[in-house]
N, C-alpha and C positions, 0 to 999 in steps of 0.2 A: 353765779357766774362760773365756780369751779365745778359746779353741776354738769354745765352746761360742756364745756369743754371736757371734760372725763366721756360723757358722751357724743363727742365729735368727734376725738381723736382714732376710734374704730371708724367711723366714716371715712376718715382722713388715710388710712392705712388701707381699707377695702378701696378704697377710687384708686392708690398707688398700685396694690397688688394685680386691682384688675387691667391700669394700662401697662403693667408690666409683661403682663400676661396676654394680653391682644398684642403689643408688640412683641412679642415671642410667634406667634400666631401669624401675624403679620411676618414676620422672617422667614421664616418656612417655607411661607404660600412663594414668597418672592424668589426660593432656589431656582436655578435653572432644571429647564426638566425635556429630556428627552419625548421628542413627537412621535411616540411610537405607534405602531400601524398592529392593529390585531388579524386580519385578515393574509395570509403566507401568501395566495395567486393575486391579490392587489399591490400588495410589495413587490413581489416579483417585477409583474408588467411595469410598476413606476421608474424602478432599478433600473429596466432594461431601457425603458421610453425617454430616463432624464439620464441615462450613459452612468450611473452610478455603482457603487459597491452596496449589495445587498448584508446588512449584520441582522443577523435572525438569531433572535435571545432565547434559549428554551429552559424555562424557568423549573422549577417544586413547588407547587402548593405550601406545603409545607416549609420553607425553604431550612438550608440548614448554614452553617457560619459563613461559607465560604460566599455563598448566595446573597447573605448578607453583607457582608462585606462587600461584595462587587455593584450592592444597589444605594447601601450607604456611602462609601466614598466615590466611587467611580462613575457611576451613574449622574451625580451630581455634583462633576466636576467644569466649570462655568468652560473652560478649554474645551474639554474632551466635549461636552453637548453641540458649543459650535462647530466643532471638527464634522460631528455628525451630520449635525444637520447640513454640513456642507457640501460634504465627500457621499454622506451615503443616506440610504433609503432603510430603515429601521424598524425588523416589526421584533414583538413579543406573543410566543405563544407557550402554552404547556405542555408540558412532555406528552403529552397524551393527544394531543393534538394531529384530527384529523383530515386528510386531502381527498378526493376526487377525483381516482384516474380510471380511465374505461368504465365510468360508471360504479367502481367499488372505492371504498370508502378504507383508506389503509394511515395508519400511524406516519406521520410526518419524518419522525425520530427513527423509522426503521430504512428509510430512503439508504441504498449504499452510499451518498454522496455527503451523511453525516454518521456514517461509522465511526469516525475517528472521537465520536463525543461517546462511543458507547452506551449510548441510551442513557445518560445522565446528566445532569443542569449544565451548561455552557453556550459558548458562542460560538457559529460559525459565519464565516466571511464570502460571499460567493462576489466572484469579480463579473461585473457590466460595463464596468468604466473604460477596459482597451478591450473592445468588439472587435478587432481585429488579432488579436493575440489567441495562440492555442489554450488560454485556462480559459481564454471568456465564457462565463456563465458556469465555471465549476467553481469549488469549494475552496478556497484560497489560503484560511487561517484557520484554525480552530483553538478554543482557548477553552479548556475542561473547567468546570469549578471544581471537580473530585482531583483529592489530589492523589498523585502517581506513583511511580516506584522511585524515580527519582524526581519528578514534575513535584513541585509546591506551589499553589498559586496565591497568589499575592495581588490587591487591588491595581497595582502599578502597570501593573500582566496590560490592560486592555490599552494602555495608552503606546506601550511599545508594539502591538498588535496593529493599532491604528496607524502607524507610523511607516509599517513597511512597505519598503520597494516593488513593484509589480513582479510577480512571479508565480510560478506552479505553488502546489500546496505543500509541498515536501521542499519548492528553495524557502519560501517564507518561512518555514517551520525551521529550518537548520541558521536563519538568518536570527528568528526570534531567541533559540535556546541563545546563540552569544549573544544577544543584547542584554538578558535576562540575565548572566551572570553575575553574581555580586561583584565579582573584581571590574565589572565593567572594560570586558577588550574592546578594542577600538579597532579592530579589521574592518567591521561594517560601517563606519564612519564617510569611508572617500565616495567613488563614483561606483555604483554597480554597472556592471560590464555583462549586457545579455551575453557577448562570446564566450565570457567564463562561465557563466552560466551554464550555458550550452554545453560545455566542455567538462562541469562537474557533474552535471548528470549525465554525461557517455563515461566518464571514469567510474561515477559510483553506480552505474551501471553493468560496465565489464566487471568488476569489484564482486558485485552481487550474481554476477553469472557464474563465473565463475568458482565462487565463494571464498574468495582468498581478497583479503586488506593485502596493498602494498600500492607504491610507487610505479604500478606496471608500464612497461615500454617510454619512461620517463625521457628515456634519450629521444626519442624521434618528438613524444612528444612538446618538449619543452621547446625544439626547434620551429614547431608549427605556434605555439603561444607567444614565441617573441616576436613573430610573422602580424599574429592575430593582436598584439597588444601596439607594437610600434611604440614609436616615440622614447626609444630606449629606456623602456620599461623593461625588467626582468621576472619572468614568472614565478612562482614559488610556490608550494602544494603542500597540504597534509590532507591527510587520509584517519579513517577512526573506523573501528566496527562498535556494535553493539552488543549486550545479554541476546541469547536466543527469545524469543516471542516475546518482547516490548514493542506497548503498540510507538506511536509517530512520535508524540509528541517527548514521552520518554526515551525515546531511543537518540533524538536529535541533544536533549538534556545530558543523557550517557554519555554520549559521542561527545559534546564541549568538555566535559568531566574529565573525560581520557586523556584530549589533550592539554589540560590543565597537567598531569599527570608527566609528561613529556616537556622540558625545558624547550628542545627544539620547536616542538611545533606550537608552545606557546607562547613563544617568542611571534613566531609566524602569526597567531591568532590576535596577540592583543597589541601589535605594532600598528600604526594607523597606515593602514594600505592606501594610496592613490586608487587602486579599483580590484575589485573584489566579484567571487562568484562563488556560489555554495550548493550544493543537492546534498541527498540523501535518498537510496535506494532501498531494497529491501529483499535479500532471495530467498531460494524455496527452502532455505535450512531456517529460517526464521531469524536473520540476524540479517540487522538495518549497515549498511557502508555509506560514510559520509567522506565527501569529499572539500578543502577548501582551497580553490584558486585565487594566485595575487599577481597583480602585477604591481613591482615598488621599482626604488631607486635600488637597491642595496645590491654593492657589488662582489 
């Protein structure tokens, strides 16, 4: 009898191990997982036909940590997959991946409409969803996996990415650097205000014409902003430049930096503003001007 059991008790451990091990197996299969699309011109037309935000993943073969990271946690985060599959139309291709225009066959990844990834693993965002708006059908967000001069990315990156307010590619980008920050300011928290909008990229665009940061024509302006906000709301500004030649998404990363830097204006930044607008421009000296409109209580 103790024969017998000495030999059963590996039987007994082998059946454990092995449902231990199919329910491991069984776990896995049951993450959530992104429907992603391999074909770029099938994506596209879905994007545009079901009014959606196109996220086109450009992956490495190879991949390296950061790649990993963003496909271990992020990728199969039960939130962020539904967000997807709700908001947007989703493909995956490789860097190397090629299109079909006028008959010649050219690098997807060399398009100027994903310069801002520098031909290296990341995500870009094209907007379908407001067909009525000036960015419709351009490049909205970009999220580098390489990290930057002052850019780090981090898995959390794509859910704050996912979250932002409609706008050009340079507001969303100056909206994400403050989200990203670790102190977590809270300007972008209230209601974004296409007006300020508006109105921070004609600033950080004088800004960049010019090539000079400052408060310019503050006085006339701030008379037209109280016009433009109402509801006795009062406006309020900061202004940042960048290093010479950083590209976008570090330059907006700088520009929060700065004013981190400046008591005043990050007072202004991490106050939870009732409504909010942000750009960021870029002139021919190679230095990015970021602007940020508010309209608050504060007398």
């Amino acid at each position: 009898m103790f024969a017998k059991l000495r030999f059963a008790l590996p039987m007994i451990l082998a059946l454990v191990c092995c449902v231990s091990l199919c329910g491991a197996v069984t776990a896995a299969d049951q993450l959530p997982q992104i429907a992603w699309l391999s074909d770029y011109g099938d994506a596209m037309k879905r994007a545009e036909l079901g009014r959606k935000m196109l996220l086109v993943y450009f992956y490495e073969n190879e991949p390296g940590e950061n790649q990993r990271r963003l496909e271990t946690h992020s990728f199969t985060d039960p939130r962020l997959v539904e967000q997807i599959a709700r908001d947007y139309v989703a493909v995956k291709v490789p860097l190397g991946y090629e299109v079909s225009v006028g008959g010649k066959h050219s690098p997807l990844m060399s398009f100027e409409a994903f310069s801002d990834l520098h031909g290296r693993p990341g995500i870009a965002v094209i907007d379908y969803a407001h067909q009525n708006e000036e960015f419709s059908g351009f490049v909205v967000s970009v999220l580098p996996l390489e990290n930057g001069k002052y850019y780090r990315f981090a898995p959390h990156y794509l859910s704050v990415m996912l979250e932002l307010p409609a706008g050009t590619l340079t507001q969303r980008t100056m909206i994400f650097a403050v989200r990203v920050h670790p102190e977590g300011p809270a300007s972008t928290r209230g209601r974004p205000n296409n007006n300020l909008f508006a109105e921070a990229r004609e600033h950080s665009t004088h800004q960049a014409r010019i090539r000079l940061q400052g408060h310019h024509n503050w006085g006339s302006r701030f008379q037209k902003l109280v016009g433009i906000l109402g509801g006795g709301l009062r406006p309020q500004e900061v202004v940042a430049e960048s290093w010479p030649n950083e590209n976008l998404v570090d330059a907006a990363i700088d520009c929060v930096d700065c004013w981190r830097q400046s008591p005043g204006h990050w007072g202004a930044v991490r106050a939870d503003q009732p409504q909010f607008g942000y750009d960021i421009q870029r002139g021919e000296n190679g230095i990015w001007y970021a602007t940020g409109l508010f309209g608050n209580n504060v007398q």
